[in-house]
Residue, then its C-alpha position, 0 to 999 in steps of 0.5 A: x025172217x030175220x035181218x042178220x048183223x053183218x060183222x064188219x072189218x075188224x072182227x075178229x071171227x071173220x080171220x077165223x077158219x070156219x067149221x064144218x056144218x056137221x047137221x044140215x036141218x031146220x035150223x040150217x034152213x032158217x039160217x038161209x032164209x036169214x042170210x037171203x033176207x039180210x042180203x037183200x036188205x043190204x044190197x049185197x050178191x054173197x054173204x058167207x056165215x062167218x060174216x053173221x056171226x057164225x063158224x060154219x062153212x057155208x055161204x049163199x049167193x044170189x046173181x039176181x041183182x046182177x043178172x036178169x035171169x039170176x038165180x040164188x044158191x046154198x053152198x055148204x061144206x064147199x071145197x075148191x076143185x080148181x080153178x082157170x083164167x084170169x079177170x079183174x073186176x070191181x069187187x066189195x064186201x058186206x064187211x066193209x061197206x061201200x068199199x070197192x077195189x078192182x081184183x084179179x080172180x080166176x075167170x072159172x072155178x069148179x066147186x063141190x058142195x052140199x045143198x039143203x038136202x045134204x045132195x053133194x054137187x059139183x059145179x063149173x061156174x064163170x063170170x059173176x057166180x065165179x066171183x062170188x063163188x071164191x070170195x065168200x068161199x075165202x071167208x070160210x078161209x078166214x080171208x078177207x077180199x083185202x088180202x088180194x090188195x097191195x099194202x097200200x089199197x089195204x091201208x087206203x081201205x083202212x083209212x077210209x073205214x076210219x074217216x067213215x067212223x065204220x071201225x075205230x080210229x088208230x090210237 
């Protein structure tokens, strides 16, 4: 297993909609193993494709560190089949380190998905999963958890990012 760079605020891959995963296949599987192993170093609970350098859809997620009897889970091609309820929530990103904001999201989302295997499911999620669920899913988007700020947390974040030299300084 290999520890991933994560690409950071500012990258331009990361506004990019990412591309289907057309061949589910070893290579695939060591790209998850990769991605599990680069979460757990940075401490993280989603990392999506795009966040290592590559334009696929799919993302990983893993609710142990948050939940006693968490477990992980590989989603590949997802594709959003609704959403319900409301709740906020501090949320970060592996993209900018050590930022956190509270969020409004959907409380619930429904997802259907392929696994390693290329088995399509369909899942109702809530809480924890629920979040991570539609905020690495937004990176396949080309979102970024920012989108969801108003324009003055989005520039506090930027200042922040400046001061902590993790992305260049305005000219």
């Amino acid at each position: 297993m290999a520890i991933l760079p994560v690409r950071i605020y500012g990258d331009p891959l990361l506004r990019k909609r990412a591309e289907r995963l057309e061949n589910i296949d070893a290579a695939t599987d060591s790209l998850v193993e990769n991605m599990y192993a680069t979460l757990a170093k940075q401490n993280g609970i989603g990392l999506a494709a795009p966040q290592v350098g590559l334009s696929r859809r799919l993302f990983v997620a893993d609710t142990s560190p948050v939940i006693e009897r968490g477990s992980r889970a590989v989603f590949i091609n997802p594709e959003i089949i609704g959403t319900d309820g409301d709740a906020v929530y501090e949320e970060g990103c592996l993209s900018f380190p050590g930022i956190y904001f509270d969020l409004h999201r959907p409380r619930r989302v429904g997802i259907r998905y392929l696994d390693l295997q290329g088995n399509e499911h369909n899942l109702e999620a809530n809480g924890v999963l629920a979040r991570i669920i539609l905020h690495e899913f937004d990176h396949l988007e080309g979102r970024l958890f920012i989108d969801l700020l108003t324009e003055e947390a989005r520039e506090k974040i930027k200042k922040l990012m400046r001061q902590r030299n993790i992305i260049p300084a305005k000219p």
